[in-house]
N, C-alpha and C positions, 0 to 999 in steps of 0.2 A: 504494500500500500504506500501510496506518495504521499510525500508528507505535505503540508498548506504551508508554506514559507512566514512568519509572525507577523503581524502588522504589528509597524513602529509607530511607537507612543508616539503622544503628541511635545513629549520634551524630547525625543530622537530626532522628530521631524522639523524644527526647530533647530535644533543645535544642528543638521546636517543645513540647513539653509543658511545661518551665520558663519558655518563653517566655510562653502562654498563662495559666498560673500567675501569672507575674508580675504580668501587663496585670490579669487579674481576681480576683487573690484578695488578694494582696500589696502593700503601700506602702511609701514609700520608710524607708529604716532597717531594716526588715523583713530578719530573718535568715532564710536559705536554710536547707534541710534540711543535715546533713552527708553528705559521699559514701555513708557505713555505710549509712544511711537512703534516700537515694535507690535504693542498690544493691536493697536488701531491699523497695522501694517498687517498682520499676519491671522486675525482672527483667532486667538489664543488670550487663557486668562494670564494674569502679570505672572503667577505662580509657576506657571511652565514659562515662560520667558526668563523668569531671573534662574530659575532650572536650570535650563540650555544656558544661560551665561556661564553660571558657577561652573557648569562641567567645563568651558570652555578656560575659565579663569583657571580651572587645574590643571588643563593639559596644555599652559599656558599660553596659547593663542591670542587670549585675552589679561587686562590685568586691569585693576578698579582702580583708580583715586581719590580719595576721598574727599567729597566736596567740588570736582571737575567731573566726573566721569568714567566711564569705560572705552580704553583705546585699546587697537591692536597692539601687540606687543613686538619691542626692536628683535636684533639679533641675540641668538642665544649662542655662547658659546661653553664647545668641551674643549676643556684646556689642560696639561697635566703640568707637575712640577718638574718644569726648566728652567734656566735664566738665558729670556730671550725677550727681548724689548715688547712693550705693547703694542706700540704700531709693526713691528714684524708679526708678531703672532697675528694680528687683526688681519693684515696685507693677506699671510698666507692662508686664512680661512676663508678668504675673498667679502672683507670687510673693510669699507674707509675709515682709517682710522684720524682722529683729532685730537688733540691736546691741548689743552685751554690752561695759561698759569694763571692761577688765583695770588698769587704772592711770593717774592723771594727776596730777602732779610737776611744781612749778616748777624746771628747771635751768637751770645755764650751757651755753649754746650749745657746743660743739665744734666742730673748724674744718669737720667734714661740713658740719654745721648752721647756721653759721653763713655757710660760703657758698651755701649752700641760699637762704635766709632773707633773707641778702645783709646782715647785721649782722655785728657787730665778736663776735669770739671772748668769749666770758665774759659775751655778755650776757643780762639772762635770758628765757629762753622756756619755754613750757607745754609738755610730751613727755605729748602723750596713745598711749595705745596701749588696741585696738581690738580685738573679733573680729566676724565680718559674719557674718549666717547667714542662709540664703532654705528658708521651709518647715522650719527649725530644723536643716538641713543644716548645721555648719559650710563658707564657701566662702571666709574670707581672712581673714589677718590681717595689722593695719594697725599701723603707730608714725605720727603725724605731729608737726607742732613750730610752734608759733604764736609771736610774739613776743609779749612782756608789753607793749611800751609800748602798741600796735597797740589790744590786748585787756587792759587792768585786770580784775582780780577774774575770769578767767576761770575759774578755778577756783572760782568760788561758785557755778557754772552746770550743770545737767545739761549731760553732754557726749556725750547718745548721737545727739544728730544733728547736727552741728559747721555746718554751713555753713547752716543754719536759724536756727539758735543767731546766730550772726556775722551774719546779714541783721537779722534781728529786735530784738538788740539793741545790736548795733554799728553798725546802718546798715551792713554792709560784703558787698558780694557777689561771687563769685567772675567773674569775667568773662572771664581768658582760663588757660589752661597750658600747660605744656610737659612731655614726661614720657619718658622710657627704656626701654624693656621687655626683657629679658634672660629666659633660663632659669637655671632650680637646681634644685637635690634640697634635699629636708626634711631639716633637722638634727634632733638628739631634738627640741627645746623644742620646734620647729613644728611637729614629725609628733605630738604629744600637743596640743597646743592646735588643731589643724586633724582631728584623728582622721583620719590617713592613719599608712602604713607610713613607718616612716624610708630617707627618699634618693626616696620617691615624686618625681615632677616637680612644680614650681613656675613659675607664670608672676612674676615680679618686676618693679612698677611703681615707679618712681621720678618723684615728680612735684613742680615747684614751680608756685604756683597765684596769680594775681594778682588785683587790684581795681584796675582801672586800672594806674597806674605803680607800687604798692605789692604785692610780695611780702608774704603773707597765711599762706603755709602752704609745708612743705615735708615729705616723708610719702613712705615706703615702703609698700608694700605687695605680699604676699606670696601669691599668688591658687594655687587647685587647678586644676591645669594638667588637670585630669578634669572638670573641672566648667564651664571656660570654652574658647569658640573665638574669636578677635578676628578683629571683619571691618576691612575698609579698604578705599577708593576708592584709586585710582592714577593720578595723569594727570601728563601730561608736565609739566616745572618752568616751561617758555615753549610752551605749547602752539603760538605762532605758527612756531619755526625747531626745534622739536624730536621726535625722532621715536624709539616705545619700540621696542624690538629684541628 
């Protein structure tokens, strides 16, 4: 006996039209109708319409704002742990990548940054701070801290692509790092500088970054936990006497 193929709900029939919408009418930034609208568009109560959104706001095609609305959502990216410039990584995922400095200040080191840096408290270093954007999506915001003796006159320098910068006219190139990753929610400053709702989630990199034997850089950064997935390899510490469980 053949089986009768299920008729899809009325929140499938719905999300498969927003969905479709999406793919070809719509780009990223792109604001969504409001519920009123769809209701009066699609002949549906608001309840399956804000239905069909939320499924879509989880398989994040969609993403809410609070108090603007619901837009399409930018570029996502899977990215694993390397040290490899943001705008290269963006380039090679076929992303335009932009750099916007918010600010860059000679200060005194603080004891974070200076055992960051691996320098003596109060000495001076460059506090550049960053926002990243791929496809003009906001996707992180950066603080990092260069030493002065390292880099003279660094501050006489465009600083929107740092480690370019540093090769080209410092001779000096990043070679190896080490770095921390934690979760957080966005505080106001960063859910207005990142264009997310405040307390959204946050991936948090902390990293210090060498040239050889010399510390070169030491930089937080504050990444849309919507926007990125981190891959990694896993192998045993002595592959020869050790075994994963």
């Amino acid at each position: 006996m053949s089986r009768v193929a299920p008729i899809a709900t009325k929140r499938t029939q719905v999300r498969q039209i927003l969905e479709r919408r999406i793919r070809e009418e719509l780009h990223a930034g792109d604001a969504l109708e409001s519920e009123r609208e769809l209701v009066n568009q699609l002949g549906v109560s608001r309840v399956t319409v804000r239905q069909a959104i939320g499924d879509l706001v989880d398989e994040g095609m969609l993403e809410r704002t609070q108090g603007k609305g619901t837009f399409v959502t930018g570029p996502r990216v899977n990215t694993r742990l390397h040290l490899m410039s943001f705008s290269r990584e963006m380039r090679s995922r076929g992303l335009e990548p932009r750099t916007d400095v918010l600010s860059a200040t000679a200060v005194p080191a603080d004891l974070q940054v200076a055992d960051g840096l691996q320098v003596d408290v109060g000495e001076p270093v460059v506090r550049l701070e960053r926002i990243r954007l791929a496809d003009e999506t906001p996707m992180a915001h950066e603080i990092g801290w260069y030493p002065s003796r390292i880099f003279p006159g660094l501050l006489d320098h465009k600083l929107n692509f740092v480690y370019d910068l540093l090769a080209d006219r410092y001779g000096v190139e990043a070679t190896r790092g080490e770095q921390v990753v934690w979760a957080d929610a966005a505080d106001a400053h960063r859910a207005r500088i990142l264009g997310i709702a405040k307390r959204a989630p946050l991936l948090v990199q902390e990293r210090v970054t060498w040239s050889d034997e010399r510390v070169i850089e030491f930089s937080i950064s504050w990444y849309r936990a919507d926007r990125y997935r981190v891959h990694s390899t896993i192998r045993p510490q002595n592959a020869d006497d050790s075994v994963l469980v």
